[in-house]
N, C-alpha and C positions, 0 to 999 in steps of 0.2 A: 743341213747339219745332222749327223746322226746324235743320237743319241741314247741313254740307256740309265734305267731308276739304279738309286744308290742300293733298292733290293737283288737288282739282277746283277750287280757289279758284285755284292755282299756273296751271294748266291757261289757265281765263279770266284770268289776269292776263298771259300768255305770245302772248294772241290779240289784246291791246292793248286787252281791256274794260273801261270804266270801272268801276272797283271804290268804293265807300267804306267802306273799313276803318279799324275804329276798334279801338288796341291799349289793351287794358283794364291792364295789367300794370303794376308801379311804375317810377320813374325809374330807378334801376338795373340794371333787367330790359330795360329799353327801348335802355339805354344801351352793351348789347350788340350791339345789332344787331334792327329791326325792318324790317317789309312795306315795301317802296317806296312812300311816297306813303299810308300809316295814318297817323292823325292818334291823338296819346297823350291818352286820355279817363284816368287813375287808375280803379279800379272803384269806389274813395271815391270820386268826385268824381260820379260819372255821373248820378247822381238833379241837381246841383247845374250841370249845365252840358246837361243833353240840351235846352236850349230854342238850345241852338246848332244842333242836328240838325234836319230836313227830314222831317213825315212822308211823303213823298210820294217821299221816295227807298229804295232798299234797304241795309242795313248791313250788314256781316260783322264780327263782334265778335273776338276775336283777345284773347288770353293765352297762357302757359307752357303748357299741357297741354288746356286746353279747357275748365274747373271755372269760373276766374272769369267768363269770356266768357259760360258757357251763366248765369249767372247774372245777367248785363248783360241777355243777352239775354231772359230769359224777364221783369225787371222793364220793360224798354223794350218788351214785347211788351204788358205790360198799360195800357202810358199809348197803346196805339193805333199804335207806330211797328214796319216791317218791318222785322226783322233777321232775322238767319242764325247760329249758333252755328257757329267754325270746330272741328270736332273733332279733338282731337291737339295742336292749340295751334302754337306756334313749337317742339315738340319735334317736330313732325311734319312743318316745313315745308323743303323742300330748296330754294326757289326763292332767288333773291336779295335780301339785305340791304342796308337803307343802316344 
């Protein structure tokens, strides 16, 4: 599973590169404050809606601490699609919320 810190994710989100993050975490959790511009996938939901996603794009997957994302990540790794597990989660991430 690859993976990549909520700094180096911060880092290219700060140089204006297009990112597509997808925040695994529930309504509540989201509802604190998430990634500029992550789109809220539930981690229930993600088998149930990944035919929205793009294989042909890269993903960074994004939760509380990094547990459910690498989880996202490692089952969306097996239908063929590129993601990235962010490690640390939104408890690591110092950049800006919406």
């Amino acid at each position: 599973m690859r993976e990549m810190t909520a700094k180096e994710v911060e880092t290219l989100f700060n140089e204006g590169k297009t990112l597509n993050i997808i925040d695994v975490r529930e309504v509540d959790e989201v509802a604190a404050g998430k990634v500029p511009g992550a789109v809220h996938i539930p981690l229930g939901l993600v088998e149930f809606r990944m035919h929205e996603l793009d294989k042909a794009k890269e993903y960074i997957m994004v939760c509380r601490s990094g547990a459910r994302s690498g989880r996202a990540t490692q089952f969306l790794e097996s239908y063929g699609f590129n993601v990235i597990n962010m490690v640390g989660g939104m408890l690591a991430w110092e950049g800006k919320v919406e």
